[in-house]
TINU-315434 format. One record per residue (C-alpha): residue number from 0; x, y, z negated; residue in three letters. Coordinates in steps of 0.2 Angstrom, whole numbers. Layout:
N
   pos      px      py      pz   code
   NUM       X       Y       Z    ala
...
//
This chain:
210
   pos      px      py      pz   code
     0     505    1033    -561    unk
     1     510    1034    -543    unk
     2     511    1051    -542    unk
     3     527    1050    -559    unk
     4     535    1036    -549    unk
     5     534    1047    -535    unk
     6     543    1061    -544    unk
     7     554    1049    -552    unk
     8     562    1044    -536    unk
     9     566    1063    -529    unk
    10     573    1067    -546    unk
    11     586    1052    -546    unk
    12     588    1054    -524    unk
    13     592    1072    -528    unk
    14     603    1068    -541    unk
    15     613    1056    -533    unk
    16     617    1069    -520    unk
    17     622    1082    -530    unk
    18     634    1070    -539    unk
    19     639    1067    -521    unk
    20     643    1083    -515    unk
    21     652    1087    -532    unk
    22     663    1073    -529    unk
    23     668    1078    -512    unk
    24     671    1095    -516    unk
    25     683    1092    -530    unk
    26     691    1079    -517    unk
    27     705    1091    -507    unk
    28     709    1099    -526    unk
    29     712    1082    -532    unk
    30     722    1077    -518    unk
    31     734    1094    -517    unk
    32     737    1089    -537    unk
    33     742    1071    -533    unk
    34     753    1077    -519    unk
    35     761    1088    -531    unk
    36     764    1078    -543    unk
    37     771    1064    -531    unk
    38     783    1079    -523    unk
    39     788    1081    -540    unk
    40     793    1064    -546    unk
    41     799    1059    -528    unk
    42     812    1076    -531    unk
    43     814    1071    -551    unk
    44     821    1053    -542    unk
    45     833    1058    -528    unk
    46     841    1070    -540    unk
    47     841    1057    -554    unk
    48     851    1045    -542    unk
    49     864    1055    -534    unk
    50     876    1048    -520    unk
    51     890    1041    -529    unk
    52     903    1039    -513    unk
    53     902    1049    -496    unk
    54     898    1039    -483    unk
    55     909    1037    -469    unk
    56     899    1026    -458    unk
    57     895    1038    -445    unk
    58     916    1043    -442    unk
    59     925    1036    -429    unk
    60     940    1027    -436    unk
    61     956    1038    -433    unk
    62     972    1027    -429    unk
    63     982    1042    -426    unk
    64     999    1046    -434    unk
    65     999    1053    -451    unk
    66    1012    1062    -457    unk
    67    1018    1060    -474    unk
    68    1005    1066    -488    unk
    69     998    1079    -489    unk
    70     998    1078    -471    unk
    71     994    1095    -465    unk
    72    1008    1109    -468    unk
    73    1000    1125    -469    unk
    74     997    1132    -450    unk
    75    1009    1146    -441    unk
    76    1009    1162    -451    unk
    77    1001    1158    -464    unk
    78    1009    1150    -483    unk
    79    1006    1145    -501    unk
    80    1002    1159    -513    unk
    81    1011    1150    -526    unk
    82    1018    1134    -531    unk
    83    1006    1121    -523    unk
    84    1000    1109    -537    unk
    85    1002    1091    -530    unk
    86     996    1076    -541    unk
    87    1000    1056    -539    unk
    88     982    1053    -545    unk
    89     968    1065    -548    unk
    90     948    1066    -548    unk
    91     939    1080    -535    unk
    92     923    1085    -532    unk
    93     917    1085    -515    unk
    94     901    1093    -509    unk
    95     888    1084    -501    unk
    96     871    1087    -493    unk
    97     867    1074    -507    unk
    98     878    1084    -523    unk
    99     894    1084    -527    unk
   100     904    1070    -526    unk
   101     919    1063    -536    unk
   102     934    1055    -527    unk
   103     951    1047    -534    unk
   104     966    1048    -525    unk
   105     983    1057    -522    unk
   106     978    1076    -521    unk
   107     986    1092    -514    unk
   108     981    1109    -520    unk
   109     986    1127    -514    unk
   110     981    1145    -511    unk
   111     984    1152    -494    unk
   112     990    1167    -490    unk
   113     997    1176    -473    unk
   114    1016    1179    -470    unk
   115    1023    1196    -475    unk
   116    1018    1208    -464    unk
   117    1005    1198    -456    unk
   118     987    1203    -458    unk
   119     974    1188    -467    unk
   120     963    1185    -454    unk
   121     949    1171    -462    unk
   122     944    1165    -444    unk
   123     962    1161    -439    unk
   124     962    1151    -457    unk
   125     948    1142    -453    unk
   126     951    1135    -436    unk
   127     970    1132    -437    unk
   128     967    1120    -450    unk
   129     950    1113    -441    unk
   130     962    1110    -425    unk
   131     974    1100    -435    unk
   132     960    1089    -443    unk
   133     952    1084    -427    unk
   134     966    1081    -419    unk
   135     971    1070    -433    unk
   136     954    1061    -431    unk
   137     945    1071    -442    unk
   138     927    1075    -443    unk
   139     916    1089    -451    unk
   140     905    1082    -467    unk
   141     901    1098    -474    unk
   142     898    1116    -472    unk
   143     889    1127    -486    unk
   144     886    1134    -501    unk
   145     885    1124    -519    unk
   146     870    1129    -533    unk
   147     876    1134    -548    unk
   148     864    1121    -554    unk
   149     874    1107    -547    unk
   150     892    1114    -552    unk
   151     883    1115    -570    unk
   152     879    1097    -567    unk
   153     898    1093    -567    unk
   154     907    1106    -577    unk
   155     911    1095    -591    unk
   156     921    1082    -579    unk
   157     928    1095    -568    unk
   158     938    1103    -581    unk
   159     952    1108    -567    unk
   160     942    1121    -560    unk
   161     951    1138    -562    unk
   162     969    1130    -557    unk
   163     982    1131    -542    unk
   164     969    1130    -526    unk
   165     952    1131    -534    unk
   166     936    1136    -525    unk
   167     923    1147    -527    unk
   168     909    1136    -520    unk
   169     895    1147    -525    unk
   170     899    1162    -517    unk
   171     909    1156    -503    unk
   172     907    1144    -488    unk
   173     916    1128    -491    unk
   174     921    1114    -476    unk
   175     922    1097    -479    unk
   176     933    1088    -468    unk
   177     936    1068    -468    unk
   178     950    1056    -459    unk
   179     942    1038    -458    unk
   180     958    1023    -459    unk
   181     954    1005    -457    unk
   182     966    1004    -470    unk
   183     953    1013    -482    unk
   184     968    1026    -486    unk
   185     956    1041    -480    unk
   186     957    1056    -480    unk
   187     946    1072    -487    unk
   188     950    1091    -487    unk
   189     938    1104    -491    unk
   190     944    1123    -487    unk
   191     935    1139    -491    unk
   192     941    1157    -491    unk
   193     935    1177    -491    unk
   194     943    1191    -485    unk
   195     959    1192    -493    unk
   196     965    1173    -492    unk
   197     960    1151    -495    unk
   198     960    1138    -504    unk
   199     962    1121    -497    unk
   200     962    1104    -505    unk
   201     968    1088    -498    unk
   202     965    1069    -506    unk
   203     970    1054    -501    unk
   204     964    1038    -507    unk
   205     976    1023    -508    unk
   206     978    1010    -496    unk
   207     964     994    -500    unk
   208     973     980    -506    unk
   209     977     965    -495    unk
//
């Protein structure tokens, strides 16, 4: 009899330990699934609750001179391709590190092209109109590309692109600009171009109401 309850106890010791070691080594495997799956709804929630403004916070508030709207003429040497198409009130989309935005206001919209008999130069393009941003204020929001995913995302309310001064946001670089005013008419431009001309979009939000 005391031999059985002898071997009694090392079959229950030994089996407590091998259910012991079991359950540390499935541990990690658990914990890399649970990770997973907490990446996954984490991802699932951000892109579930996109931004639905651009945050100005960080911009310094420009009290410099604006001229009147659209503001920036289009730099030495370079001009509209066509007719610039220029609305009282209009939605854009911006792009965000966050998606892309939409914003209400007065908007200006062009293709840019060089003078006759001047060469496109993209570079020139780019800095002429970031000179005349910043030293209306402005600061850079933006620079990149846009997913195809996220332009699907919006192609049923962004039904003006193809116009007068669309973007191609998925094969080239787009610069989002903003001009902060304490009187909450601010101002965004976005810009993009390749090797034989631009695109530029300028909105402008109203004036808050006193």
């Amino acid at each position: 009899m005391k031999m059985k309850r002898i071997l009694m106890s090392v079959i229950l010791i030994s089996s407590f330990f091998a259910c012991n070691k079991s359950s540390r080594a499935d541990t990690p495997a658990e914990k890399s699934e649970l990770a997973k799956d907490t990446s996954l709804i984490m991802n699932e929630a951000r892109s579930a609750h996109l931004a639905d403004s651009i945050d100005l916070s960080k911009v310094p508030f420009s009290e410099k001179e604006l001229g009147a709207f659209p503001v920036f003429d289009p730099p030495a040497d370079l001009v509209p391709l066509n007719k610039p198409l220029t609305r009282d009130f209009d939605r854009v989309f911006f792009p965000t590190r966050e998606g892309m935005i939409p914003i209400e206001g007065k908007v200006y919209k062009a293709f840019i092209t060089g003078v006759t008999g001047k060469e496109w130069s993209l570079p020139y393009f780019e800095k002429s109109y970031k000179d005349l941003i910043t030293a209306a204020g402005g600061a850079l929001l933006f620079q990149g590309k846009v997913p195809q995913k996220e332009l699907d995302r919006i192609k049923d309310e962004a039904t003006y692109f193809g116009e007068e001064g669309s973007i191609d946001y998925t094969n080239n670089v787009v610069k989002v600009y903003a001009i902060r005013r304490k009187e909450g008419d601010h101002l965004f431009v976005q810009l993009s171009g390749y090797s034989a001309g631009g695109s530029i979009q300028i909105l402008q939000l109203p004036k808050a109401a006193k």
